[in-house]
C-alpha positions as CSV (number, residue, x, y, z in Angstrom):
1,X,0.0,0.0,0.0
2,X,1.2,3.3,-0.9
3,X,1.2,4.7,2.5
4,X,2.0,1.8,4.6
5,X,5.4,3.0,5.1
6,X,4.5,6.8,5.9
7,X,2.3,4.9,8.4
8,X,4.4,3.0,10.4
9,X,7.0,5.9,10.4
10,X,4.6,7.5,13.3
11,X,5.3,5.9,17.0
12,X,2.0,6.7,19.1
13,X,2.4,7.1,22.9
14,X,-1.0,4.7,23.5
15,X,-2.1,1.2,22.1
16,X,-5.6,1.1,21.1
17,X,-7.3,-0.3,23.8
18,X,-10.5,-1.8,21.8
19,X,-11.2,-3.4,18.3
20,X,-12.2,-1.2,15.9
21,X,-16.1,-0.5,15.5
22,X,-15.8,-0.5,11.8
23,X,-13.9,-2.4,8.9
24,X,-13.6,-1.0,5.5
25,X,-13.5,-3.6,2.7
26,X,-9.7,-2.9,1.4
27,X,-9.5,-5.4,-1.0
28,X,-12.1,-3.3,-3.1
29,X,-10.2,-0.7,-4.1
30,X,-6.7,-0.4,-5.9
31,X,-5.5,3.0,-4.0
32,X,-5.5,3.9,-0.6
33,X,-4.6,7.3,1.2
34,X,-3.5,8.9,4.6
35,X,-5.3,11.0,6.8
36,X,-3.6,12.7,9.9
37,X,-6.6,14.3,11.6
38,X,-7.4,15.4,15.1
39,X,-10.8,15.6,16.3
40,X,-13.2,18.8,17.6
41,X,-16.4,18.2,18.9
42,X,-18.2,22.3,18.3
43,X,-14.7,23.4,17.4
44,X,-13.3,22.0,20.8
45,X,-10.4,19.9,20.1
46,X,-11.0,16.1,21.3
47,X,-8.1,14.6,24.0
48,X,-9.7,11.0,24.2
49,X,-8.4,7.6,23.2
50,X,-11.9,6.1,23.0
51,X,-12.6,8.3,19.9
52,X,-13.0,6.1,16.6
53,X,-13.4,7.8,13.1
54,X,-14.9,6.6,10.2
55,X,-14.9,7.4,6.9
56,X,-17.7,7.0,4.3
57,X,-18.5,7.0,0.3
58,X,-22.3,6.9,0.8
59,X,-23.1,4.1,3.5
60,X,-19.8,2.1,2.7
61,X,-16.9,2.7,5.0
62,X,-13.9,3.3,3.3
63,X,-11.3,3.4,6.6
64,X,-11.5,4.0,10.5
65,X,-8.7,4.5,13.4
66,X,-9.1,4.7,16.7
67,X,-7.5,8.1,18.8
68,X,-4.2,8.0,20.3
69,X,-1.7,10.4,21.5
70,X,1.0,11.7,19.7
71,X,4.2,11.4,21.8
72,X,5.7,14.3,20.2
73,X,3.1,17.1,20.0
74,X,1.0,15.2,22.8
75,X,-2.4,15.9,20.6
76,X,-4.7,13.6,19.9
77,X,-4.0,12.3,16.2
78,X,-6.0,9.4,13.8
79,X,-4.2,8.0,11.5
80,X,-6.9,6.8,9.1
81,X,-5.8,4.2,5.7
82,X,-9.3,5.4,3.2
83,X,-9.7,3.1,0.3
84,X,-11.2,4.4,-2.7
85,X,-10.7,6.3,-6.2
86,X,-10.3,9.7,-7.6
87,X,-12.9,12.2,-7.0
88,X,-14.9,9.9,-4.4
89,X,-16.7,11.8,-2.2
90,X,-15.7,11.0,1.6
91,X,-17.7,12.0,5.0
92,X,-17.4,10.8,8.2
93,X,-18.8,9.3,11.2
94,X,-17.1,9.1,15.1
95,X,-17.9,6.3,17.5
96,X,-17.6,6.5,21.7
97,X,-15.9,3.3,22.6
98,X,-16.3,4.8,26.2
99,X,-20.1,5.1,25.9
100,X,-20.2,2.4,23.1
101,X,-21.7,4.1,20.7
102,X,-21.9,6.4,17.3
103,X,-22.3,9.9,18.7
104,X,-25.2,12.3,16.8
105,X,-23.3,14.5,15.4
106,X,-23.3,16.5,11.8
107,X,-20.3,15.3,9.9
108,X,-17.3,17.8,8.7
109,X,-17.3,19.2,5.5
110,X,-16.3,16.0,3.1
111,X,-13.4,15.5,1.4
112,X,-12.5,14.1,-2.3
113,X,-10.0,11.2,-2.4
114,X,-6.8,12.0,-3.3
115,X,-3.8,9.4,-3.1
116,X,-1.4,12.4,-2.0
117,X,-3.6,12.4,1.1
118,X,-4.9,14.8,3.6
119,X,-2.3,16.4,7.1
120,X,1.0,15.0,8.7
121,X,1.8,14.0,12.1
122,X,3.0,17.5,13.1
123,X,0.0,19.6,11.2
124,X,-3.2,17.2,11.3
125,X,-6.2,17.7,8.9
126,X,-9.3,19.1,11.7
127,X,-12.2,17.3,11.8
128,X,-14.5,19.1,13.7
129,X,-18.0,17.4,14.1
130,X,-20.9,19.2,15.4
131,X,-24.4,18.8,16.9
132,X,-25.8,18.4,20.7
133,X,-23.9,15.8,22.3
134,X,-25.1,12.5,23.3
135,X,-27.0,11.9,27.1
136,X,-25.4,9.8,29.0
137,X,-26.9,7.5,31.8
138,X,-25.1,6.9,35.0
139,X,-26.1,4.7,37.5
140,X,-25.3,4.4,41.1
141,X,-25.7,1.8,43.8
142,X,-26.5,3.0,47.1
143,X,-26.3,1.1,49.8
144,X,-27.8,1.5,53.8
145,X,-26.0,4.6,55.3
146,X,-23.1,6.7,54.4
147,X,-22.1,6.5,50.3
148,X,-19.2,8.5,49.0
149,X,-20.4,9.1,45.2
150,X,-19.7,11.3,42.0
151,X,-20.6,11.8,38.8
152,X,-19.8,11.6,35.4
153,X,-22.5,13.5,33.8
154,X,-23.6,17.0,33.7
155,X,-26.3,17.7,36.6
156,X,-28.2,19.7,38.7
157,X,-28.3,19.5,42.6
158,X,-32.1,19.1,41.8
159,X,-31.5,16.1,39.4
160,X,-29.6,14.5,42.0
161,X,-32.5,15.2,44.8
162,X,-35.4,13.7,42.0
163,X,-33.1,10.6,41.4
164,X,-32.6,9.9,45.2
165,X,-36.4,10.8,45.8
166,X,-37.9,8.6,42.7
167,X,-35.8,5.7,44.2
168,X,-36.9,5.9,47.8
169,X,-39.8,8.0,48.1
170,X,-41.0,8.6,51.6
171,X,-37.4,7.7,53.3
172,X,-34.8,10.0,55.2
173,X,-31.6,11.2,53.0
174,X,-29.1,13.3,53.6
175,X,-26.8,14.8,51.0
176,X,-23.7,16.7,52.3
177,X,-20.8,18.7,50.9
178,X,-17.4,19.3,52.2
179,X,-18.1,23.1,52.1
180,X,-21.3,24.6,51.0
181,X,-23.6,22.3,53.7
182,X,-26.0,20.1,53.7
183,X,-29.8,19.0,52.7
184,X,-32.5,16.6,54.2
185,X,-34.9,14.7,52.8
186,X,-38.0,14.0,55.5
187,X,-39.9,11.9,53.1
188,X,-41.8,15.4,52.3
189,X,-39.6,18.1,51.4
190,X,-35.7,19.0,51.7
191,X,-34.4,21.3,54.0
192,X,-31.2,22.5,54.5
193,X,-28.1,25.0,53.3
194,X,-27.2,22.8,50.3
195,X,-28.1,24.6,47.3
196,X,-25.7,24.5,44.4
197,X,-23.9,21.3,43.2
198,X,-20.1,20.7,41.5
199,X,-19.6,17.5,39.9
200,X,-15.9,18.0,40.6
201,X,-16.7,17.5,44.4
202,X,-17.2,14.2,46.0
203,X,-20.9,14.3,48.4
204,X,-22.0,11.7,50.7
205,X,-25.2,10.6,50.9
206,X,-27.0,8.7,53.8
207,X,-29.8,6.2,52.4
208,X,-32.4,4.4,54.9
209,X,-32.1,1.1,52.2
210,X,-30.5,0.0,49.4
211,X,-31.0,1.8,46.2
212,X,-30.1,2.5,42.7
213,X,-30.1,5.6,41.1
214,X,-29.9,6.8,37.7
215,X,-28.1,10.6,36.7
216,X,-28.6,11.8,33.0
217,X,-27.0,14.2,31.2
218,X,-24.1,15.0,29.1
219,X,-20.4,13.3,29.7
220,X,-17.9,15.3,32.3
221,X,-15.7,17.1,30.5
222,X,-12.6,17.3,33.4
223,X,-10.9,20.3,31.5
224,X,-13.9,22.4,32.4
225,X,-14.0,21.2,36.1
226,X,-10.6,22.1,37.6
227,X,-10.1,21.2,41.4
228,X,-8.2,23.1,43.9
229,X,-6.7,21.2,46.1
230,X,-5.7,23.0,49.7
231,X,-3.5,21.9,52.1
232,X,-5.0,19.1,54.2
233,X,-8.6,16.9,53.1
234,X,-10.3,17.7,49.9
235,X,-13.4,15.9,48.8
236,X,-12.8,15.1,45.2
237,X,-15.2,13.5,42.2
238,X,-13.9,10.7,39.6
239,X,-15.5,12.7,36.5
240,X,-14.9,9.5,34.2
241,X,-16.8,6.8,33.1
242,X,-14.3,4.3,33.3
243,X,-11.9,3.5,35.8
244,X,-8.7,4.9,35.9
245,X,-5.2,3.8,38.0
246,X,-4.0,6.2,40.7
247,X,-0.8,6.9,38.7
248,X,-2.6,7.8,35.8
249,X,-5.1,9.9,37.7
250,X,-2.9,12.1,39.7
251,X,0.0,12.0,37.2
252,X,2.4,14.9,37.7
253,X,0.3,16.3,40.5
254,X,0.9,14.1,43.4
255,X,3.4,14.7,45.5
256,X,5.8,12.5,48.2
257,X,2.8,11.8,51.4
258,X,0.2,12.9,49.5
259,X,-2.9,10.5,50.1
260,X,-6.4,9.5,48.5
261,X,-8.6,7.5,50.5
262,X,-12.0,6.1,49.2
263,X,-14.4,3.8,51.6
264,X,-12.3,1.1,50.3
265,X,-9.6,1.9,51.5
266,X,-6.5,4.5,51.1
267,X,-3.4,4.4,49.2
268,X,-0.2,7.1,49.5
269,X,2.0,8.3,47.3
270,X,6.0,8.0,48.5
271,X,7.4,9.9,45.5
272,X,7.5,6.9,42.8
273,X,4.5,5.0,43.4
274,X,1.5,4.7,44.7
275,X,0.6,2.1,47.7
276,X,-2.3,0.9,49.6
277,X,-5.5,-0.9,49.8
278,X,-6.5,1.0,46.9
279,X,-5.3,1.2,43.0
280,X,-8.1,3.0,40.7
281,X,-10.6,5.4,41.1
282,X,-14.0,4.1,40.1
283,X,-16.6,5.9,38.1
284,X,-19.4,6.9,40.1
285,X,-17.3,7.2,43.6
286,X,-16.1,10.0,45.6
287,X,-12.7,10.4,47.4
288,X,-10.9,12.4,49.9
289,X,-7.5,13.9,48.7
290,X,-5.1,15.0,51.4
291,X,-2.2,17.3,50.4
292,X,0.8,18.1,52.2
293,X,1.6,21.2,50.0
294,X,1.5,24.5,51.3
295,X,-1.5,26.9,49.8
296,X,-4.0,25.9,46.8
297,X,-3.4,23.9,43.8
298,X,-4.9,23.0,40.9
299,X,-5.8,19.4,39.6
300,X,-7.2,18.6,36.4
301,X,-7.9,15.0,35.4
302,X,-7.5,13.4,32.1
303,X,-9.7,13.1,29.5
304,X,-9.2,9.6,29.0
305,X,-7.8,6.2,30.6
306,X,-4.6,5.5,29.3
């Protein structure tokens, strides 16, 4: 294949972690191009390895990548082989292996095939896709007493009181934060100081029974929820849908003694590695984050698991 060599001339920091969602049928077509291409979503640039493109002549795929990292401009790059002829018009489709699913959105302006092919490794072809994004369902299992939970979609502090009041109407709860206060349910009403809600904070809720409950909205995006972390105990959310390994998590933020503690169990950080009970943070649980550092900084979690 022409650009087979060009290909494997590009080292990628990340291995795909899943099979791709959809094949072309190579041995259709006599020529094949490149395409180097980063992903927006509404013009925002995409830093997620669970992105798949796909490319299209009419309902026939013509190639598809999967997202990884680029070790040496650290963006987000698809490297996409597109089997076709001349003049063939090309769209495209992108696939959630996170959410596993095609995402609603408009396609980019097409492209024409064109064996010289379309961006390099250094300046990728934009594909920017565009349309509402998809809802997302999360689901959360409560059980008798104190739960330490988070989410991973967008909500409301009242989306959060109709999900614990649809699943145990009548019954006391209490929802708490680590600084703005806390809310009651009496089985008639809430009272209380609670009146705002951050999904990049951790809340405890206190259940009278078992429960699940179910959050919708659109996915987290961490680089829009920053969390300052101060000296001493921080409640902190896990914004992702999948897990995620304390090293990868805290990556360049944590510091020798730092600690994270969830009601598993805790794990420290001793300047290498991390050790303890605990290994990942899971999606839809909360955590406590204690700093040794001196004054406030910020932590920002990635947009993927690695």
């Amino acid at each position: 294949m022409k650009k087979a060599f060009a290909l494997l001339l590009v080292c990628l920091s990340n291995i795909a972690l899943f099979a791709n969602h959809w094949t072309p049928e190579s041995a259709a077509y006599s020529d094949n191009m490149a395409l180097y291409c980063v992903i927006q979503i509404n013009g925002e640039e995409q830093h997620s390895d669970q992105l798949e493109v796909g490319v299209f002549c009419g309902d026939e795929c013509r190639g598809s990548a999967i997202v990884s990292e680029f070790w040496l401009t650290h963006r987000y790059l698809a490297i996409v082989t597109i089997y076709g002829e001349n003049g063939h018009q090309l769209t495209f489709k992108l696939y959630d292996h996170g959410l596993g699913e095609e995402l609603e959105l408009a396609s980019p302006a097409a492209i024409t095939f064109d064996v010289d092919g379309y961006g390099n490794p250094i300046e990728p072809y934009v594909l920017n896709f565009t349309g509402e994004p998809s809802e997302v369902v999360q689901t959360i299992t409560l059980s008798e007493g104190w739960n330490w939970i988070s989410a991973y979609v967008e909500i409301f502090l009242d989306d959060l009181k109709g999900a614990l009041v649809e699943a145990l109407p009548g019954s006391a709860i209490i929802i708490t934060s680590q600084s703005s206060g806390s809310t009651t349910y009496n089985g008639t009403r809430w009272r209380g100081n609670l009146s705002t809600m951050d999904v990049a904070q951790m809340y405890k809720i206190s259940v009278e029974a078992d429960c699940d409950i179910t959050l919708t909205g659109t996915p987290v995006n961490p680089a829009e929820h920053p969390v300052a972390i101060s000296n001493g105990s921080n409640w902190i959310a896990f914004p992702l849908s999948e897990p995620m390994t304390l090293s990868d998590a805290f990556a360049g933020f944590a510091v020798s003694g730092d600690m994270v503690t969830g009601q598993s169990g805790t794990a420290t950080y001793n300047g290498t590695r991390w050790r303890g009970v605990i290994s990942t943070l899971e999606p839809g649980q909360g955590y406590v984050y204690t700093s040794g550092v001196a004054g406030i900084s910020t932590l920002t979690f990635p947009a993927s698991v690695k």
